[in-house]
C-alpha positions as a Markdown table, in Angstrom:
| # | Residue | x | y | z |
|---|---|---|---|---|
| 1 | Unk | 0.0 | 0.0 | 0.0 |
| 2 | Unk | 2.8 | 2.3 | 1.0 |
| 3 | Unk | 5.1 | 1.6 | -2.1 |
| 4 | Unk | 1.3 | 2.0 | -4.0 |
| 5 | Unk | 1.2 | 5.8 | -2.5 |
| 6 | Unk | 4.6 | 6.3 | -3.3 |
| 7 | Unk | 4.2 | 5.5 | -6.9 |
| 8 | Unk | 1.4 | 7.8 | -6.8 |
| 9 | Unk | 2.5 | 10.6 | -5.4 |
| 10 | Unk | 6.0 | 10.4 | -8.1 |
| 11 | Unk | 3.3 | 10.6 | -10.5 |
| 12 | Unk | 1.6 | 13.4 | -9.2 |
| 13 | Unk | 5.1 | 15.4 | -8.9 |
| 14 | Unk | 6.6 | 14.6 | -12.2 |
| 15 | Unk | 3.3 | 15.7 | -13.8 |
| 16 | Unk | 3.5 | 19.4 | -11.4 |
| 17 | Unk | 7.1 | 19.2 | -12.7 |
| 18 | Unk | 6.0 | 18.7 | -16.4 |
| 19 | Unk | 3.5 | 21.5 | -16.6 |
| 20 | Unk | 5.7 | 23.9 | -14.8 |
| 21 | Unk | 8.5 | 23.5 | -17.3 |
| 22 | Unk | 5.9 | 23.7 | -20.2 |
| 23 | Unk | 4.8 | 27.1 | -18.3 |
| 24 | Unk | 8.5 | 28.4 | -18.0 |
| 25 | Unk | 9.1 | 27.6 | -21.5 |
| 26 | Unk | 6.3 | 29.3 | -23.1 |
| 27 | Unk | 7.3 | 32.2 | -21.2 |
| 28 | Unk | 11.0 | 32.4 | -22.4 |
| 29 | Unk | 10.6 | 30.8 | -26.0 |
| 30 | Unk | 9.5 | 34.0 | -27.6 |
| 31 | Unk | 11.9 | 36.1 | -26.3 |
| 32 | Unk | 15.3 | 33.8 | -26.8 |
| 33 | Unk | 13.8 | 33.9 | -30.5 |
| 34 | Unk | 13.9 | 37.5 | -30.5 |
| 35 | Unk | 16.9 | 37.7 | -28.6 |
| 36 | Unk | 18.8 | 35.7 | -31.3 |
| 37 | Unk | 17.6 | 36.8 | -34.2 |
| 38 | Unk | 17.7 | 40.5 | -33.4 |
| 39 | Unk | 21.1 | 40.3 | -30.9 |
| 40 | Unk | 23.2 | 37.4 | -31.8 |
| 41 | Unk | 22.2 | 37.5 | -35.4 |
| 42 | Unk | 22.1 | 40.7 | -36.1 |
| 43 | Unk | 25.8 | 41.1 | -34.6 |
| 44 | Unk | 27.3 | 38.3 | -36.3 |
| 45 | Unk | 26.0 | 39.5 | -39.4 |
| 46 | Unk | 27.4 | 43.0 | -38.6 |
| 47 | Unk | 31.0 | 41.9 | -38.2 |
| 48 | Unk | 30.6 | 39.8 | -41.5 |
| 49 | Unk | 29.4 | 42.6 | -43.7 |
| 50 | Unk | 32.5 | 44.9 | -42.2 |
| 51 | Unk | 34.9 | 42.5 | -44.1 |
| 52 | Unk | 33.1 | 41.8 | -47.2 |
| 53 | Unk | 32.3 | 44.1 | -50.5 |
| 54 | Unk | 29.7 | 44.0 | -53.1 |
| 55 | Unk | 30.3 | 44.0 | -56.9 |
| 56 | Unk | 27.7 | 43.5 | -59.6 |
| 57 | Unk | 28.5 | 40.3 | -62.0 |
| 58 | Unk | 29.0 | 41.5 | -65.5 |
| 59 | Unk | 26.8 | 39.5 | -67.8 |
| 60 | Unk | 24.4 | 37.8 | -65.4 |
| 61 | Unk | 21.9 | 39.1 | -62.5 |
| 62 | Unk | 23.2 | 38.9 | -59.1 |
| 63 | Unk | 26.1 | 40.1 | -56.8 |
| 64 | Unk | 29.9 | 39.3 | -56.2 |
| 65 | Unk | 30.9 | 38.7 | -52.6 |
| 66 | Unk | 34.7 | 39.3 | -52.0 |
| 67 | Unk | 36.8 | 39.4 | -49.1 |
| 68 | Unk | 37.6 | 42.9 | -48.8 |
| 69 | Unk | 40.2 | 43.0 | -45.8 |
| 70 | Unk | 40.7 | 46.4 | -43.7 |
| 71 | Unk | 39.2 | 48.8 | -47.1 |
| 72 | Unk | 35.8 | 49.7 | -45.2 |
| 73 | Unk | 37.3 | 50.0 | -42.3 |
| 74 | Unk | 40.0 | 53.1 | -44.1 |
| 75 | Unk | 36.4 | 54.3 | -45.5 |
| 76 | Unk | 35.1 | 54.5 | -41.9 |
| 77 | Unk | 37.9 | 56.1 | -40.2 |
| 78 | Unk | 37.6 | 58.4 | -43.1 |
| 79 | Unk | 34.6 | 59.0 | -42.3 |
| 80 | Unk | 35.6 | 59.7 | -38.8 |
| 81 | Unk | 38.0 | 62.1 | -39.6 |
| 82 | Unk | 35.7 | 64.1 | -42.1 |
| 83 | Unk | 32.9 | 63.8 | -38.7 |
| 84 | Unk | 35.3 | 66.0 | -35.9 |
| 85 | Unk | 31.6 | 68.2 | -35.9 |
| 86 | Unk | 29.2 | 65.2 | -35.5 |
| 87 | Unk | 32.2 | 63.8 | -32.8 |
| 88 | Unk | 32.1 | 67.2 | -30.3 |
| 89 | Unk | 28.4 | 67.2 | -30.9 |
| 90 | Unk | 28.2 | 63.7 | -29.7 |
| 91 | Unk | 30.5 | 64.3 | -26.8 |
| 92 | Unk | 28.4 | 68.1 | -26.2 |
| 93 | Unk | 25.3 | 66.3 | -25.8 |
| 94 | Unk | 27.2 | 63.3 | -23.4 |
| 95 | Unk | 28.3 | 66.1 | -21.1 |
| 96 | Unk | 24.8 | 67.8 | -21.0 |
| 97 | Unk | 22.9 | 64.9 | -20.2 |
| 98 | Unk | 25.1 | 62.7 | -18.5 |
| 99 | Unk | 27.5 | 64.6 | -16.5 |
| 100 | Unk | 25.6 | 67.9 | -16.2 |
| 101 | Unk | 21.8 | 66.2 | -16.1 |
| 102 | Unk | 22.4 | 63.6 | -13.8 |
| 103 | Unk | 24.0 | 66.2 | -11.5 |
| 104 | Unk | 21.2 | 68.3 | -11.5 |
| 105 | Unk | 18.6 | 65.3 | -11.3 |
| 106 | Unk | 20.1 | 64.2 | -8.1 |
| 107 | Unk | 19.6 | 67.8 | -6.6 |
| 108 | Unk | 15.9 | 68.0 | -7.8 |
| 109 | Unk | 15.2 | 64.6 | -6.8 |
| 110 | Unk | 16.8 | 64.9 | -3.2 |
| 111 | Unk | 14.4 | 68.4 | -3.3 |
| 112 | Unk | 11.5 | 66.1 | -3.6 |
| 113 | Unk | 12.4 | 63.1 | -1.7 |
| 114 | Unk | 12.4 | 65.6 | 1.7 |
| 115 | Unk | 9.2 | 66.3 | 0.6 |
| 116 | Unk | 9.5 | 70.3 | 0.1 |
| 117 | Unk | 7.3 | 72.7 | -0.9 |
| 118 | Unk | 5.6 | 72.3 | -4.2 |
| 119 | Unk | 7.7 | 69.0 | -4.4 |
| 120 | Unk | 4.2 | 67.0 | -6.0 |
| 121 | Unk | 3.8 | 69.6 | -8.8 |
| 122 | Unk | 7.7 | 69.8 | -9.7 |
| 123 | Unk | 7.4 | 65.8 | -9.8 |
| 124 | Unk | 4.7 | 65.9 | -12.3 |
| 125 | Unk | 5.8 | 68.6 | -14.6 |
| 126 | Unk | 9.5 | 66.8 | -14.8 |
| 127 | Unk | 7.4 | 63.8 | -15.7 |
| 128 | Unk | 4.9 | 65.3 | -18.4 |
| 129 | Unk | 7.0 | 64.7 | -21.6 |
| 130 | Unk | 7.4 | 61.0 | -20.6 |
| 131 | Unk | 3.6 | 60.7 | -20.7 |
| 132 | Unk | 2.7 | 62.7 | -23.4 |
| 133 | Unk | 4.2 | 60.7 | -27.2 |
| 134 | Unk | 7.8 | 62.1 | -27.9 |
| 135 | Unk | 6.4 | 63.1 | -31.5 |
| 136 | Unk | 3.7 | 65.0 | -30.3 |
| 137 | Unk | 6.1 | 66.5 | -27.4 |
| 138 | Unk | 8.9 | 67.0 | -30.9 |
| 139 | Unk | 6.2 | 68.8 | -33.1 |
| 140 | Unk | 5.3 | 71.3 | -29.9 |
| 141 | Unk | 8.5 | 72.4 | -29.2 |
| 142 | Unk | 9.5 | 72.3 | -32.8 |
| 143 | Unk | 6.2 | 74.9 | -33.4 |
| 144 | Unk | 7.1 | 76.8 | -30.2 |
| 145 | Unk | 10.5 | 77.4 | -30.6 |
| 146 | Unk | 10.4 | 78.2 | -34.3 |
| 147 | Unk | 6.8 | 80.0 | -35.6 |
| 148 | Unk | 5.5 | 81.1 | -31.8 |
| 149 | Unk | 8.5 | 82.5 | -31.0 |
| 150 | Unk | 9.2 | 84.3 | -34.4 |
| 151 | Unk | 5.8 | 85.6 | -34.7 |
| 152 | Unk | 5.6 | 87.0 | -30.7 |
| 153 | Unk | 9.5 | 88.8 | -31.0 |
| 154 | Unk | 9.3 | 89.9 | -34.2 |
| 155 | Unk | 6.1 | 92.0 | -33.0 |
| 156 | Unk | 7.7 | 93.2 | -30.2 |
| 157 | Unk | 11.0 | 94.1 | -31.9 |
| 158 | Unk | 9.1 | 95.4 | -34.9 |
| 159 | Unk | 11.3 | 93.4 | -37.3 |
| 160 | Unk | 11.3 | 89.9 | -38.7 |
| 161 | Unk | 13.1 | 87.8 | -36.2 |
| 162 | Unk | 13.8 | 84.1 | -36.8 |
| 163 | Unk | 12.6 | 81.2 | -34.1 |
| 164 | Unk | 15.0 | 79.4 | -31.6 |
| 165 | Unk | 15.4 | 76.2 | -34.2 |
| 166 | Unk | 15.5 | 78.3 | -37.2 |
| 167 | Unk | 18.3 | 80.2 | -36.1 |
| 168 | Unk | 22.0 | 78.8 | -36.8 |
| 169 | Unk | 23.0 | 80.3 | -33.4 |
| 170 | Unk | 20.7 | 79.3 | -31.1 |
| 171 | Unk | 20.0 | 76.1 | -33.0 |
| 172 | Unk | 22.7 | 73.9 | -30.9 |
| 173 | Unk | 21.6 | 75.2 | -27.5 |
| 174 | Unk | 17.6 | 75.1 | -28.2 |
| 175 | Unk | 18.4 | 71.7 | -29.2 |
| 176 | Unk | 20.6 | 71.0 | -26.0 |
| 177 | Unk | 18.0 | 72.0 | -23.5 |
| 178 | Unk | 15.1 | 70.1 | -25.4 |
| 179 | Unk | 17.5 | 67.0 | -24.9 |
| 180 | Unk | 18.0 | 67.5 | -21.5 |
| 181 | Unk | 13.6 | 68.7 | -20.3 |
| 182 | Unk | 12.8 | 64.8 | -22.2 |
| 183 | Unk | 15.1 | 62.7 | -20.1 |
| 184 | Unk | 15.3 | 64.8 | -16.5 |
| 185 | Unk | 11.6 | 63.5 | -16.1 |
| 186 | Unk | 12.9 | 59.7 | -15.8 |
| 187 | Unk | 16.6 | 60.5 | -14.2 |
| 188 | Unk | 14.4 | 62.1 | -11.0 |
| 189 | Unk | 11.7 | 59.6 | -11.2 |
| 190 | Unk | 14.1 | 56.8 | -10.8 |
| 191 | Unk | 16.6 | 58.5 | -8.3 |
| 192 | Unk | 13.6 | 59.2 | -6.0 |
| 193 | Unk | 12.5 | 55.5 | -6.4 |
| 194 | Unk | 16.4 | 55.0 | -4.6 |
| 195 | Unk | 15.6 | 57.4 | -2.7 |
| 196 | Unk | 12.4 | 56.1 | -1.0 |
| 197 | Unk | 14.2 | 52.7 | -0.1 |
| 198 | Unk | 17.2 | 54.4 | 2.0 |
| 199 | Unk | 16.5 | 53.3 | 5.7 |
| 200 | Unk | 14.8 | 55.9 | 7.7 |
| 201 | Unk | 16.8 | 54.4 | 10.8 |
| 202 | Unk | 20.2 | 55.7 | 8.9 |
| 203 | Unk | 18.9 | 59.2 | 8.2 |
| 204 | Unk | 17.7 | 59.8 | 12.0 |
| 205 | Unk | 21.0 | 58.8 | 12.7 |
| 206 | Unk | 22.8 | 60.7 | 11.2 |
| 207 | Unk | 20.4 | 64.1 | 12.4 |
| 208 | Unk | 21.1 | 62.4 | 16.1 |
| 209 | Unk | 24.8 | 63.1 | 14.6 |
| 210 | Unk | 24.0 | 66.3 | 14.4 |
| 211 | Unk | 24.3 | 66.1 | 10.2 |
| 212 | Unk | 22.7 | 69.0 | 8.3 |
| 213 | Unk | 20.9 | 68.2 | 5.2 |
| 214 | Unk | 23.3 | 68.5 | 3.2 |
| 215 | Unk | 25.7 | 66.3 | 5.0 |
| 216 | Unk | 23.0 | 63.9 | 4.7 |
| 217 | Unk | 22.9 | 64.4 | 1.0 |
| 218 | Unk | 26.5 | 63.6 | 0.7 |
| 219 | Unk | 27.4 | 61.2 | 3.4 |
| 220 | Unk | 24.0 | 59.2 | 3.6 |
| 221 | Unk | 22.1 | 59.4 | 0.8 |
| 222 | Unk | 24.5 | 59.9 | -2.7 |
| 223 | Unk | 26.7 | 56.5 | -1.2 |
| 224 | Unk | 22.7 | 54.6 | -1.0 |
| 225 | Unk | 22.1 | 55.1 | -4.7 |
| 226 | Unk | 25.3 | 54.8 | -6.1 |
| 227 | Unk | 24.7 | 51.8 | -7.9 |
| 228 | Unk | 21.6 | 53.8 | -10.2 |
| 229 | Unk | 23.7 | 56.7 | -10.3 |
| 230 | Unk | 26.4 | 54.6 | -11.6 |
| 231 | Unk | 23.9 | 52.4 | -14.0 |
| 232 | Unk | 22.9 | 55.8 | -15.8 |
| 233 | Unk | 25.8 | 56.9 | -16.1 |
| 234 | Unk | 27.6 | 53.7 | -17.8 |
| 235 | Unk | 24.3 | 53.9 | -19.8 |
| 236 | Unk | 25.0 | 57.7 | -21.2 |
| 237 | Unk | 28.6 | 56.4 | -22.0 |
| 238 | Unk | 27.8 | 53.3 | -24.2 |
| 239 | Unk | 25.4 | 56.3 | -26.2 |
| 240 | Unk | 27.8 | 58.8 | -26.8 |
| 241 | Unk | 28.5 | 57.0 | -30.6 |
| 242 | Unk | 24.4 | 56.4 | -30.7 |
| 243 | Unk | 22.0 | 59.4 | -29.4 |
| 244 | Unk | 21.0 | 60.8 | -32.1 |
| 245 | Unk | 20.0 | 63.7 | -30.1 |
| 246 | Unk | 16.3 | 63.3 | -31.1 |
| 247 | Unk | 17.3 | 65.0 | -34.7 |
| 248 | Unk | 15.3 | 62.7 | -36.4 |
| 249 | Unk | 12.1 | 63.6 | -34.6 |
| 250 | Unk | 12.5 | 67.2 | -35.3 |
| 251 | Unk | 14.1 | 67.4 | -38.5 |
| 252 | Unk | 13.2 | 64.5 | -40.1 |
| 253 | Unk | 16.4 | 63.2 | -42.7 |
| 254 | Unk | 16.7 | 66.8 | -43.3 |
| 255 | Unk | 19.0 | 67.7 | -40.1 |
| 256 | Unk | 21.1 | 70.5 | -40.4 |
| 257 | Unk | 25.4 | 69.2 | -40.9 |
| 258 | Unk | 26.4 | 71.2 | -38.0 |
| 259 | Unk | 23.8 | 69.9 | -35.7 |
| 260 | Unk | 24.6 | 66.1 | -36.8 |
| 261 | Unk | 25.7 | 63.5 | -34.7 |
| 262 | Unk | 27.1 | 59.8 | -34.8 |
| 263 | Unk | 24.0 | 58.2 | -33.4 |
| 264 | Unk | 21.8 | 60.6 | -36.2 |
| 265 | Unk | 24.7 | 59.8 | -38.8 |
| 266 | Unk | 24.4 | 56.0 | -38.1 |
| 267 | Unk | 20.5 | 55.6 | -37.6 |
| 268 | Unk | 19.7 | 58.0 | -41.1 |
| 269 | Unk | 22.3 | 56.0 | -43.3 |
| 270 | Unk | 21.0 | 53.1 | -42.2 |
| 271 | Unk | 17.9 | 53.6 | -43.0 |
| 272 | Unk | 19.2 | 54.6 | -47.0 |
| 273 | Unk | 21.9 | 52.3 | -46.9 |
| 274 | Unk | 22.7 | 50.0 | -49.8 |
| 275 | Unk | 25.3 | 46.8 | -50.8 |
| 276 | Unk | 26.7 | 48.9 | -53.4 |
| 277 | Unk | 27.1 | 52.7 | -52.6 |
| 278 | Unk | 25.9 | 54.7 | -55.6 |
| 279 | Unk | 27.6 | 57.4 | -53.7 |
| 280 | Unk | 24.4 | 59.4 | -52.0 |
| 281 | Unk | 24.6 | 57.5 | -49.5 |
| 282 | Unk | 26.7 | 54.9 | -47.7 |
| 283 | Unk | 27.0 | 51.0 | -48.4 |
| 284 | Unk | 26.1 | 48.5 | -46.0 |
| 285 | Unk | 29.4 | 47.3 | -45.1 |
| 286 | Unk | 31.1 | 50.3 | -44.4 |
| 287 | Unk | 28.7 | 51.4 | -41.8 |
| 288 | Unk | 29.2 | 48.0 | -40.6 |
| 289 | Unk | 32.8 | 48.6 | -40.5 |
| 290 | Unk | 32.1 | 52.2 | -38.5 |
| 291 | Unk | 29.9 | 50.9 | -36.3 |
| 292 | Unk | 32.9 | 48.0 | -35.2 |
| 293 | Unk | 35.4 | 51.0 | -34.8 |
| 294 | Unk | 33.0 | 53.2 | -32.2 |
| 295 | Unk | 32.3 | 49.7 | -30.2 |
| 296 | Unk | 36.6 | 49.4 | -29.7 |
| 297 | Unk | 36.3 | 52.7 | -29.2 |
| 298 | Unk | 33.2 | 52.8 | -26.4 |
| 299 | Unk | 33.8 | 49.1 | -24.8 |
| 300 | Unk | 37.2 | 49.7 | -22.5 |
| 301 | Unk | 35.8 | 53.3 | -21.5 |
| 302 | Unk | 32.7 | 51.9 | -20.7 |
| 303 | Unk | 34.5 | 49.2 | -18.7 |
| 304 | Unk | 37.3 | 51.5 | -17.2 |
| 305 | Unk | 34.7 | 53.7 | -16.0 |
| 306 | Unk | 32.5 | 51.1 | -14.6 |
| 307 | Unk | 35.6 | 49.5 | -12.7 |
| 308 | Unk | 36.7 | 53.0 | -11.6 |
| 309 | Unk | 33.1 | 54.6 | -10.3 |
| 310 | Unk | 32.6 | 50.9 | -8.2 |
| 311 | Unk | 36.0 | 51.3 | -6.8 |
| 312 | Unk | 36.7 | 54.5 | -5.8 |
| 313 | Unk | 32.9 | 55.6 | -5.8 |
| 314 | Unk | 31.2 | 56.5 | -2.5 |
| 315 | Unk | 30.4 | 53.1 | 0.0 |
| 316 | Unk | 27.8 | 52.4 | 2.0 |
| 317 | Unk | 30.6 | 51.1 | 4.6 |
């Protein structure tokens, strides 16, 4: 009777056992498909199509495939070293929004975490342009900055002035601060998230310590959320080659050269790019090639800097 039991019961846990690994697997099928095709694939492809070059066979339909050793990799550097603009616009728009945003999100969202004045209404207008569509949010500020604004100074100065986005000098910087109102929104949503988990038994004591707020800041609070301030961070380095600065949604493919960056540079060539260059715009493999040269390029820095903010970053000991 006992061994009978036994039997049943093995039965009844292999078949729990079955259905929970038919459960786990239809959860993580789909996305290990998507994973490899649009990942692995995609990447393995990518470092092919740097080494190889397209020629049309005379005669017949179809295309030659040739090994075509380090040539689009000298057409990438080349056009590296025809891109010094779209490289300090890259690195601009890195220091803005990494080094200078993140800076000033953690002041905003310490501001709110102590609950200040007017701390609920500052939390929801840093969040609007996450809720409403970035297009809709682009076309706004594209229509404020350019017709609005033309139309209300050039009635007060009584002569035709151009807007914010229109105007070659103020161009960069309108752009800049658009960058950085999108993503503050999340930076202080997230950091007050960190903040909310930090123990209230540390703060009280270190105000038995007789620490001032801003000794908190420093001392208790910046050395509890390290690790997200370090996660964005690494994040804004691996997309200095890759922000695109939101030029697309503004200007469309027609985004003025001086405003151009890598990440706009990459994603509109892309999107026109062809196995044989006809010489509008660039072939497959050499953006292939380009994008291999900015990965050297980003991968130990991102690493370095990762290592070195861990290390030598503020501890919780």
């Amino acid at each position: 009777m006992d061994e009978s039991n036994n039997k049943i019961g093995t039965r009844r846990v292999n078949y729990r056992r079955k259905k929970q690994i038919v459960f786990f697997t239809s959860l993580v099928v789909l996305p290990l498909f998507q994973f490899c095709i649009f990942y692995i694939y995609v990447n393995i492809n990518s470092f092919i199509l740097a080494f190889q070059e397209y020629s049309w066979k005379e005669g017949v339909l179809g295309l030659n495939v040739e090994f075509a050793r380090f040539k689009n990799f000298s057409e990438a550097f080349g056009i590296m070293k025809a891109g010094g603009n779209m490289l300090l616009n890259s690195f601009w728009m890195f220091i803005l929004s990494t080094v200078f945003g993140l800076t000033l999100a953690l002041f905003f969202s310490y501001y709110i975490y102590k609950k200040n004045p007017c701390s609920g209404l500052f939390r929801v207008i840093l969040f609007m342009p996450q809720i409403v569509s970035s297009v809709v949010f682009a076309v706004l500020y594209n229509a404020l900055t350019s017709g609005v604004y033309s139309t209300i100074m050039t009635e007060i100065k009584g002569e035709y002035v151009l807007g914010l986005i229109d105007n070659p000098d103020t161009q960069f910087g309108t752009l800049l601060f658009y960058n950085l109102w999108i993503g503050f929104g999340v930076n202080v949503l997230m950091f007050c998230g960190s903040m909310s988990g930090i123990d209230e038994s540390l703060v009280e004591s270190a105000h038995l310590d007789g620490a001032n707020l801003i000794q908190e800041f420093f001392h208790v609070t910046i050395p509890m959320i390290w690790p997200t301030f370090v996660s964005f961070f690494i994040v804004g380095v691996t997309g200095i080659f890759t922000n695109q600065m939101h030029l697309h949604t503004l200007f469309g493919d027609g985004a003025p050269s001086n405003l151009m960056t890598f990440g706009y540079y990459l994603y509109k060539e892309a999107g026109h790019a062809e196995l044989i260059s006809t010489g509008v715009h660039q072939n497959i493999s050499v953006l292939s090639a380009l994008g291999l040269i900015l990965t050297a390029i980003v991968m130990p820095l991102t690493l370095g800097l990762r290592w070195a903010l861990n290390k030598y970053g503020p501890s919780v000991d």
